[in-house]
N, C-alpha and C positions, 0 to 999 in steps of 0.2 A: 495654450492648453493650461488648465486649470491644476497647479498641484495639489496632490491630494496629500495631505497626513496623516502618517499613522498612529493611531491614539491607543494607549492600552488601557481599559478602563478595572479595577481591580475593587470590587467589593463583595461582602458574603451576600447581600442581599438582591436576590433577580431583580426587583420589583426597582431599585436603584440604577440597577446597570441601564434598566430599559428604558428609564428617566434621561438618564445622561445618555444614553443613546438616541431619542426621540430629540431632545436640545440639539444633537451635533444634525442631524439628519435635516433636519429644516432649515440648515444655515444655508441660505440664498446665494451666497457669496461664497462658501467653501465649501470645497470635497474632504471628506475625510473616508479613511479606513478604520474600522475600529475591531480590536481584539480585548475580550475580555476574560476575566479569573476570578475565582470566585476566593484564593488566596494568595498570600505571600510565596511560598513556594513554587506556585504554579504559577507564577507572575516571571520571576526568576528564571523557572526553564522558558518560558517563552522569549527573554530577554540575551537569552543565550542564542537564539536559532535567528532573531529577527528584530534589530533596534527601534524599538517606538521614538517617534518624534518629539509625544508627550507622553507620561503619565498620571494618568487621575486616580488616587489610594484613598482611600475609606481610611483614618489615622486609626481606627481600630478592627482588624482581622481577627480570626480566628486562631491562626496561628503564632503573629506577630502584631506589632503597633508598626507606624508608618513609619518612626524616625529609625526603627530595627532595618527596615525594608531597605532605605536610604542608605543606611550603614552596611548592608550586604550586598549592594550596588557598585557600593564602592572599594572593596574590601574582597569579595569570592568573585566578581565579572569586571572590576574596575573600569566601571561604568564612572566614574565622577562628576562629568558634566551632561550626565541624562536628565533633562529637565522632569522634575515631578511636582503636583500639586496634590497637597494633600487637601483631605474633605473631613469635615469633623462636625459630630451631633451639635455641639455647645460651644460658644466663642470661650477661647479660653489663653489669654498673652501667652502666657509662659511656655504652652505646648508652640504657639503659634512665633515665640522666640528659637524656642529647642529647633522646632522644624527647618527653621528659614536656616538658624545656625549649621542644620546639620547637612543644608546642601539646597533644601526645597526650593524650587522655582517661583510658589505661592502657595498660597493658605486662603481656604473658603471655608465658611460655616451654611451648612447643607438649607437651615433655614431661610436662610438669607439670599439665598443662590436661585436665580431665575435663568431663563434659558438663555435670555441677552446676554446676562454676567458673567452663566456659565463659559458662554462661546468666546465674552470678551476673555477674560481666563486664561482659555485657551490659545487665543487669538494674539494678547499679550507672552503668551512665554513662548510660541512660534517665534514672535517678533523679535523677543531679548534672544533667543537662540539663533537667529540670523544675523541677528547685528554683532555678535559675539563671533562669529566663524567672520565674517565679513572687516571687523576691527581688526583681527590678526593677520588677515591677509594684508591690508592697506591703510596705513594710514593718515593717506589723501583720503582715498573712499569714505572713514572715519571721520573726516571736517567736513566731507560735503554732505554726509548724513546728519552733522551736529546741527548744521546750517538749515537742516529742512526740516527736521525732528526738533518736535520742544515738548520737554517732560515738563520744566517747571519752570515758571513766570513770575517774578518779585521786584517790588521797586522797595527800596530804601531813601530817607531821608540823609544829610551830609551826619546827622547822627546816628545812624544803625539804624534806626525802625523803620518796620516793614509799613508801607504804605498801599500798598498793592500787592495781595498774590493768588495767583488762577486756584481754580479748585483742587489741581493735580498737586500745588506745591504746600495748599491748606493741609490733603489728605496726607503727603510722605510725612510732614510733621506732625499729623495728630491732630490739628483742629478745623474747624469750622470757619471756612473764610472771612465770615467777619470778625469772627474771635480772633483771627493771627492777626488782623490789623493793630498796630501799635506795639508789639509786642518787638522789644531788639532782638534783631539776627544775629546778633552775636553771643546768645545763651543757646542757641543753636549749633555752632560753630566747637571742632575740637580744640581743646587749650593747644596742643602743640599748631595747630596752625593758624592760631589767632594772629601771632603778629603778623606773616601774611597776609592776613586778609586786610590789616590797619592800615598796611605799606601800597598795600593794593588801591586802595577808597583814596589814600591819597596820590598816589602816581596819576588819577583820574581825574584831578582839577585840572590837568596840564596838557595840553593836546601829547596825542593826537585824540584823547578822549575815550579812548575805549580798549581793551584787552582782553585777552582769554587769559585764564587763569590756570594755575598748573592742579593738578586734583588735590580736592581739601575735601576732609571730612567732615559729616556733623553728625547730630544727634535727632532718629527718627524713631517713629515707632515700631520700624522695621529694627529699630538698632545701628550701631554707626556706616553709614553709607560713606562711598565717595563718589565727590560730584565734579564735572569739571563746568566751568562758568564762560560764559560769554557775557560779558560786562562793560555799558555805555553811558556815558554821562549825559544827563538831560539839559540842556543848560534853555535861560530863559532870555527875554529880549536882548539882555544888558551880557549876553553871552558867559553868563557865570551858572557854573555848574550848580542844579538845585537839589537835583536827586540823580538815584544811578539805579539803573534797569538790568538787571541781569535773567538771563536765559540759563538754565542748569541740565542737563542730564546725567543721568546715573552711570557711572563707570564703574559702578564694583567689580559685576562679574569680569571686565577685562583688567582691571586693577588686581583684579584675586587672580586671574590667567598668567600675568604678567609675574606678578612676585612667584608664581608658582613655576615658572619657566625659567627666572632667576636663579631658586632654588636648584630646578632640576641640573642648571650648566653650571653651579655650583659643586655641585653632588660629584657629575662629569667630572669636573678640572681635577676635584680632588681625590677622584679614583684611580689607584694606581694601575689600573688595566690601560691599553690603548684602545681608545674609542675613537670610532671615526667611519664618513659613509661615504661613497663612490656610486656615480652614476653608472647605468649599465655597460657602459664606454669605458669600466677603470678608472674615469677622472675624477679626485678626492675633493669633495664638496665639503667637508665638515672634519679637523684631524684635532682632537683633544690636547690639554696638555699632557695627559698620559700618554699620549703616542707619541708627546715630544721628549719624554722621558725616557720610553721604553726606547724607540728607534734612534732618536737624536736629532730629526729632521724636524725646523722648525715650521709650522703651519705657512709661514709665509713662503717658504721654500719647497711646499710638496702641496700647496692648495691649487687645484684646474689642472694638476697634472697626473700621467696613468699609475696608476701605485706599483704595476709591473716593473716599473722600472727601480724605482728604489727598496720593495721589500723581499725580492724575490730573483736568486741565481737564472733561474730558467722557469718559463710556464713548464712545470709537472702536470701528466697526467691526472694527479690526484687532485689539482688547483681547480684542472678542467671539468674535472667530476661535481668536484664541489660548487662549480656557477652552473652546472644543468641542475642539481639536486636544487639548487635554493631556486632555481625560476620555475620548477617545477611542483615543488613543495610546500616552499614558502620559508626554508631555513637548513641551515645546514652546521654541524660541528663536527670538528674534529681537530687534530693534531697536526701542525705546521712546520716547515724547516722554514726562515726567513732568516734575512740579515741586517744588521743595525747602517747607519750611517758610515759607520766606521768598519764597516765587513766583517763584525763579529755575527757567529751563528748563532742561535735562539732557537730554542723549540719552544711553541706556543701553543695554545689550548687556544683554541678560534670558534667564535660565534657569530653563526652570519645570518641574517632576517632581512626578505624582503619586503620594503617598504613601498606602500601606493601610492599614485596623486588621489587627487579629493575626486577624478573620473572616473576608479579602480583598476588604474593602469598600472602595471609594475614601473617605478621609475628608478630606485635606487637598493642598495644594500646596505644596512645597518652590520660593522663589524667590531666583535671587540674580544681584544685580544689579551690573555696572559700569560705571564712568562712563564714556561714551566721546567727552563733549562737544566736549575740544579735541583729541580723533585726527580727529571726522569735520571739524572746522573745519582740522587741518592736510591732510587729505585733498582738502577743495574748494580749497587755495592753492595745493596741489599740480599738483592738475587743471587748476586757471588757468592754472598757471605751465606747465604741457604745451602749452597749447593755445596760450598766447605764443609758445614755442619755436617751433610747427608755424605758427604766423603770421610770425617773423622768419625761417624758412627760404620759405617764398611769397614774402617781402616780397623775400629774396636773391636770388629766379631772380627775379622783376618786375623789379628794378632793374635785374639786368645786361642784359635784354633791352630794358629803357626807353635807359640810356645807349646799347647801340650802335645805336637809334634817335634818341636824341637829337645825337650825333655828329656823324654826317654834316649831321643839319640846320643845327647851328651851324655849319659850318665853312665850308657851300656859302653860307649868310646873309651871314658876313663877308667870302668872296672874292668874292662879285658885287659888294659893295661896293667893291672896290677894280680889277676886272676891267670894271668899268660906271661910271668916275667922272662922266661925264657924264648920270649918271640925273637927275631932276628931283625935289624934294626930296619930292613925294606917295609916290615908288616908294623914294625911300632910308629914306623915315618906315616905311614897311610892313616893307622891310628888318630896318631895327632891331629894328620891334615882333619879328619873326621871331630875331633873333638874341634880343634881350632876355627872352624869355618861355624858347628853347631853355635861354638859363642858369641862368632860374629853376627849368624841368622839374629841371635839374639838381642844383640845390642842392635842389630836392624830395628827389629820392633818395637825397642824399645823408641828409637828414634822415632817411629810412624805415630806409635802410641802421645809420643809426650805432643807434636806437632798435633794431633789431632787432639787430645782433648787440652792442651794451655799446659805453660809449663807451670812448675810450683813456686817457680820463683828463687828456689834454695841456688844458696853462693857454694861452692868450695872449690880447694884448691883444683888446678885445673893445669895440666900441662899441654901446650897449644900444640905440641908438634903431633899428639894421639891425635887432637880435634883434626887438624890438617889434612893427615892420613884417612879420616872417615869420611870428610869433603871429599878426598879425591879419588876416592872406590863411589860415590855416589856419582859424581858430574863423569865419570869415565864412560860408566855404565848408561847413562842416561843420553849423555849430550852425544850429537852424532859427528862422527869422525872427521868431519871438516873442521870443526873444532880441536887445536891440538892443545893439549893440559901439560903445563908446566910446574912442578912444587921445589921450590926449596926450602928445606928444614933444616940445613947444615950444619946453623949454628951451633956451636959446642954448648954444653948450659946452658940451653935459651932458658930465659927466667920464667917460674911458675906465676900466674894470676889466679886471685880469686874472684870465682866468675859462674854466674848460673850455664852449664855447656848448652842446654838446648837453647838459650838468648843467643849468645855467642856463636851457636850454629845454624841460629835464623838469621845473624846481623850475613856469615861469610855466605850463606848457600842465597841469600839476597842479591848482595852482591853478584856472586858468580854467574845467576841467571840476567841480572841486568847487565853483564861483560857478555854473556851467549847472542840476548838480544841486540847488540849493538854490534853484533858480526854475522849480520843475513847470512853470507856470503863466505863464512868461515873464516880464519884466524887463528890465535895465538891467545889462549888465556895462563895468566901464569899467577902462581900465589907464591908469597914469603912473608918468611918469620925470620924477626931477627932481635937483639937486645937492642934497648935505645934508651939515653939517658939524657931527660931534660934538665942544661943550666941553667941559672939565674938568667942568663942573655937572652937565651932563647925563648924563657917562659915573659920576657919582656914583652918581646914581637909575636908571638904568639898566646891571646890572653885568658883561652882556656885552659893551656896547661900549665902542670904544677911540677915545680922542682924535684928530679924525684926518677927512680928507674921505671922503663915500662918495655914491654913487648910488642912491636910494631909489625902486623899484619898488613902486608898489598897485595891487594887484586888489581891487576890489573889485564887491557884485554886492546888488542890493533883494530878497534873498529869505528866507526862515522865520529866522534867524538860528540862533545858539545859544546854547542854554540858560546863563546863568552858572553854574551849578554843574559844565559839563561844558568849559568852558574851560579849565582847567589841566587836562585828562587828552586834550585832542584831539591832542599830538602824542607819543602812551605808543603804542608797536607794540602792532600788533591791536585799540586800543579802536576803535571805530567805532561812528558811531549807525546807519549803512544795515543793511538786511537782510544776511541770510547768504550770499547770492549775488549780491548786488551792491555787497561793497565788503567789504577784507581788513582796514584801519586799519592799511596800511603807509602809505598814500601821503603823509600829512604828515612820519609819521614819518621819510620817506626826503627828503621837503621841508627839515626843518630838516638832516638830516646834512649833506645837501650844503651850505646855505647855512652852517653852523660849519666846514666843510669849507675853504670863501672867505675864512675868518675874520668870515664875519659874522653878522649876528641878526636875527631876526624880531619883530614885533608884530600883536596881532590884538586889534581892534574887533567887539565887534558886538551887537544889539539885537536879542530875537524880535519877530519880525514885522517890522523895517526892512530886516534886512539885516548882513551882516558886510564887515570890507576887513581885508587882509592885506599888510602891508609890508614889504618883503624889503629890507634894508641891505647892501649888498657893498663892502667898501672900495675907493677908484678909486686911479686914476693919473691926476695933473691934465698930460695930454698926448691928444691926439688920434689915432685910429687912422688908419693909411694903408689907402686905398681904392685898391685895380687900378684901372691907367688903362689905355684901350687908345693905343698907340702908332704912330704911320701912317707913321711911319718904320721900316719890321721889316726886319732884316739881310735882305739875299739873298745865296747861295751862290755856291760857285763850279765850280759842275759836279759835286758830288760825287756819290757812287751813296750811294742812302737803299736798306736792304733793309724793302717795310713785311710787316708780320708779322697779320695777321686775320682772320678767319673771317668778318667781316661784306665782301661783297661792296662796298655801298655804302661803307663806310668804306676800304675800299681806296680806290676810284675814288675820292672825294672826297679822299684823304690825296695818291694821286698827281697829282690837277690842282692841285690847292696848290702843293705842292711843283715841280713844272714849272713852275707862274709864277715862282715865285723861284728859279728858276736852280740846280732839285737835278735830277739822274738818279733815275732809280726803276725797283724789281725788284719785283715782291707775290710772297705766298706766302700759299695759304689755310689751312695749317694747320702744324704742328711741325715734320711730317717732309717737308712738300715745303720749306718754310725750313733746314732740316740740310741737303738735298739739294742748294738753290740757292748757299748759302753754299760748302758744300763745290766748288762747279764758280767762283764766284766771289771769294775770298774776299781775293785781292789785291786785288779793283777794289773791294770793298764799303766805306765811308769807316762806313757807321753802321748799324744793324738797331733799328728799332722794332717792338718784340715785345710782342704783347696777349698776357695772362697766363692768359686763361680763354679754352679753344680745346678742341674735340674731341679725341677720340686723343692726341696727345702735347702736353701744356697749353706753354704758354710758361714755368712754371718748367722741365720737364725740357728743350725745347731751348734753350735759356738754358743750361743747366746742359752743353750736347753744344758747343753752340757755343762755350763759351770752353774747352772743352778742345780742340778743334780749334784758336782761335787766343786764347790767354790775353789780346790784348792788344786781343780786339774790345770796340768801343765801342758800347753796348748802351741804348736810353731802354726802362723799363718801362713797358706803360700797362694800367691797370684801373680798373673801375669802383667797386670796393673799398676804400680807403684802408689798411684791411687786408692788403690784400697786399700793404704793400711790408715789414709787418714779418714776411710767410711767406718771404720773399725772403732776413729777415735771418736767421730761424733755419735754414733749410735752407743758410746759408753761402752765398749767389749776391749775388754784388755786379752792381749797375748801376753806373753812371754818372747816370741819371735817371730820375723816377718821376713821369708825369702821369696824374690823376686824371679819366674821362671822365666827362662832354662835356668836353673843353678848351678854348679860341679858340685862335682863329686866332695871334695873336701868342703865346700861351704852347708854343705849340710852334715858329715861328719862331726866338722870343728862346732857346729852350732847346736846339734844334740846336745852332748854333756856340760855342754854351757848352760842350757837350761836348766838340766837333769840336777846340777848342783845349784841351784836358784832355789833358795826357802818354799815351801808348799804352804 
């Protein structure tokens, strides 16, 4: 049966197409099909549904030139080796250089083109396109086609010149066969391959006479070709070689195949993905060096054999999914569990594309793989770190709504106390617990607060044995009762440190949840404080610390211990022994920063199956820390007008019965602008305004900020439940005079009044 080819013929002109359609149609000897366009665009979508065998392009369209056409062949369908001949009104080299440069199969000038030339044309870039798919497959096939094909025919004298050359070897070089006679082939020949060619002419005086030649370039009118040579000496009676006969054909296009294949396992080797294909049987036909990188198995070691075995724990449903979707598709990706040579796990981004024989039978799968192990582990830190954010912002509206309920209850606690002196000591005891517990709500929040939005950073003196105490109402409360808490504080004088507390009580509540987690199964967690004084001897053998007294905090806790070999890498960022979603192996690491942070050092004990204890050294101060005292002596006023400033109802009325007991005047305002408004109608009588900073509608920074432009010399106490906000205060440029942090007492806002009140205006 005759094959027929598909030709796509592409010009504006009907009267053309029907030309070169009439040429193909008469051909005696071939079938063709022929589809035509009348542009480049329209050439393109058809190139898309249905591959031409040939194309024949008009070098000048409508909408494009032919070497455009060629370049979006290659470029939007990468098409690259779709033969095309271009057709042009006027001979012209330079297009007909560009063209061939740019890919073109051939070059015809329309005048010149008869139906024979046309068909040969055609007939020839069939043939280069056969021999091109036919050379890559075999190249046995390839010598015995050299052998029976002959492009171009030359004899040479023992000195270079041509003596003989067929018409086909006149035409590749530009002249007219009697004109090449005489002319040296070796101004033909490229300078890099000349001395070859020298070493060659002479290897040929010597039997066995004759050689095929490795590909050497020359110089045509097509521009530099490569040829490979079949090459025989002639020799005369007296058996001495007189001249040499070579047979040539053209090898570019599998010379330009070749290097461009080169390239491509080039490209391959040096892609850090693993690339590699398996037949539909799992057996790895093709494994990159990147797959020898990523996995560790060397190609010689996993080539002919099933990939299940080495990349994969168990065929997953999801594996199985993934070979129906690609034999049904045509490709498949997604996300992988695999494991290395060496049994490490890997999560991989996978691409898998079925590839066909030249039949269109599915024969293998193209897959390539990247590592994406520590995106998806920076991705779940990520995630955490989100959902912290959206924790510290609840934790921010909780607290401010906890203090202006905890407010008012302090303040009513400790003026009944002094409004009621003759209570009897059962109702003053209840009192206190009430005052006492409000302060603790407080310093709760304040705890939640700094943890949630970062601490400041601020050092001072710091007595451990308070911090201890606040640990251990936290883990009591929290941790569940298999867990039994141990504290000792004993020490007499345990010595003060200076030390940021919220660090300090991220390094111990660290800790103590990594002593929870290492006792599934419940336990013994126990903490102490004690003095400890490093000597010379010691700070020898140990060579972070420094000579010098410190306070020595352990945690310690009876559960799975750790392993010694993973002791020196437990405080390396991200090692962790927990799973992947429950634990990042920042948390020691952020353990020791802060404790070198203090200037001090850590040690860690521990035994599998006893148990680990971890001792934190923080260098002290041999001085004691002062503790708030309340004072029952609290200044009273003298009439003065207090403006208060809150949106909590209750903390109004509770701020003005205080203050009327000790002999202040009082105005409220529940929000910014009825405080502008009362100010402005009072602002001679006003002696002081206490202004809460988080308020609806106009917050207490901007009337803050109205009020002392109204009177630059008012005297202003800030109060919030934020510690924070009094350094929003200092970068918006608004000075107070004073900054109390809610829940207050009773006396800290007494003692803090006429401290102001005597401050210069």
């Amino acid at each position: 049966m005759t094959e027929i080819a598909l030709i796509l013929l592409i010009d504006e002109s009907w009267e053309e197409r029907e030309t070169y359609r009439r040429y193909l149609l008469r051909d005696q000897q071939h079938s063709y099909k022929i589809l035509e366009a009348q542009t480049g665009k329209q050439a393109l979508l058809i190139c898309q549904q249905q591959l031409p065998d040939v194309i024949v392009i008009d070098y000048l369209l409508p909408d494009m030139d032919g070497l455009e056409f060629i370049s979006d062949l290659k470029i939007e369908l990468d098409l690259t080796n779709l033969p095309v001949i271009v057709l042009t009104d006027h001979g012209n080299e330079q297009i007909a250089l560009q063209a061939m440069k740019s890919g073109a199969a051939e070059y015809l000038i329309k005048k010149n083109t008869t139906a024979v030339g046309f068909r040969l044309a055609i007939q020839k870039v069939l043939e280069k396109t056969r021999l091109i798919k036919q050379l890559e497959k075999s190249e046995k096939l390839y010598r015995n086609l050299l052998e029976s094909q002959t492009d171009l025919i030359v004899r040479i004298d023992m000195n270079g010149r041509l003596t003989f050359a067929n018409a086909v070897a006149a035409e590749t070089f530009g002249f007219k066969p009697d004109e090449f006679l005489g002319h040296p082939l070796f101004q033909f020949v490229h300078p890099d391959d000349l001395a070859d060619v020298m070493a060659n002419m002479q290897a040929l005086t010597l039997p066995p006479y004759r050689l095929t030649t490795k590909e050497q370039r020359a110089f045509t009118v097509n521009g530099i070709r490569w040829f490979q040579w079949e090459v025989a000496a002639i020799r005369n009676q007296e058996n001495q070689v007189i001249e040499l006969q070579a047979v040539g054909r053209d090898v570019t296009e599998r010379k330009q195949a070749e290097q461009k294949i080169h390239q491509q396992a080039a490209l391959i080797d040096i892609s850090p993905d693993a690339i590699f294909v398996r037949n539909l049987n799992y057996q790895i036909l093709f494994w990159s060096q990147g797959a020898e990188r990523l996995y560790g198995w060397t190609a010689a070691e996993i080539l002919g054999k099933e990939c299940h075995e080495f990349l994969y724990e168990q065929i997953s449903p999801q594996i199985e999914e993934a070979f129906r979707t690609v034999l049904e598709q045509g490709e498949w990706c997604g996300d992988l569990q695999k494991i290395t040579k060496s049994r490490q796990e890997l999560i991989v981004s996978s691409r898998w594309t079925l590839m066909y024989s030249e039949a269109g039978q599915p024969e293998s799968i193209l897959t390539v793989d990247t590592d994406i192990t520590e995106r998806k582990r920076l991705e779940q830190q990520f995630y955490r770190t989100q959902r912290l954010e959206s924790l510290g912002i609840l934790a921010s509206g909780i607290a401010h709504d906890l203090n202006n309920i905890l407010s008012p209850v302090l303040t009513v606690s400790q003026l009944l106390l002094y409004k009621l002196p003759n209570l009897d000591d059962k109702n003053r005891q209840l009192l206190n617990i009430l005052a006492d517990n409000s302060k603790r709500g407080g310093e709760l929040v304040k705890q939640i607060t700094s943890f949630a939005r970062g601490s400041e950073g601020k050092q001072v003196l710091l007595q451990i044995k308070h911090l201890l105490q606040e640990i251990e109402q936290i883990i009591c409360s929290t941790f569940p009762k298999s867990i039994e808490v141990c504290i000792d504080i004993s020490t007499p004088n345990l010595f003060t440190v200076l030390a940021d507390p919220n660090q300090i009580h991220q390094v111990l509540m660290n800790l103590c949840v990594n002593a929870y987690d290492a006792m599934p199964n419940g336990g013994i967690l126990s903490i102490s404080a004690a003095n400890f004084f490093v000597d010379e001897n010691y700070a020898r053998m140990n060579l972070e610390a420094k000579v010098g007294p410190y306070v020595a905090i352990a945690v310690s806790d009876t559960g799975c211990g750790i392993p010694e070999n993973l002791l020196e890498r437990i405080f390396e960022p991200f090692f962790t022994t927990k799973e992947l979603s429950k634990g990042t192996g920042l948390g020691l690491s952020t353990v020791m920063g802060i404790v070198k942070n203090h200037g001090g050092f850590m040690q860690v004990n521990s035994e599998v199956e006893k148990g680990s204890k971890f001792c934190v050294y923080l260098p002290a101060i041999k001085q004691c820390s002062t503790q708030e005292a309340d004072d029952c002596n609290l200044p009273r006023g003298n009439g003065e007008l207090v403006m208060i400033v809150d949106d909590e109802a209750s903390i109004q009325e509770v701020t003005k019965t205080l203050l009327a007991e000790y002999n202040y005047k009082t105005i409220t305002a529940i929000n910014g602008v009825e405080a502008i408004s009362l100010y402005t109608k009072h602002k001679n009588e006003i002696s002081l305004v206490l202004m809460d900073v988080q308020m609806p509608s106009i917050d207490g920074l901007m009337a803050t900020r109205i009020i002392q432009h109204i009177n630059p010399s008012v005297k202003i106490i800030a109060i919030s439940g934020f510690t924070s906000n009094r350094k929003l205060l200092e970068v918006h440029g608004i000075g107070v005079q004073a900054f109390l942090v809610k829940p207050y007492t009773l006396n800290q806002l007494l003692q803090t009044i006429p401290t102001v009140l005597r401050k210069p205006g």
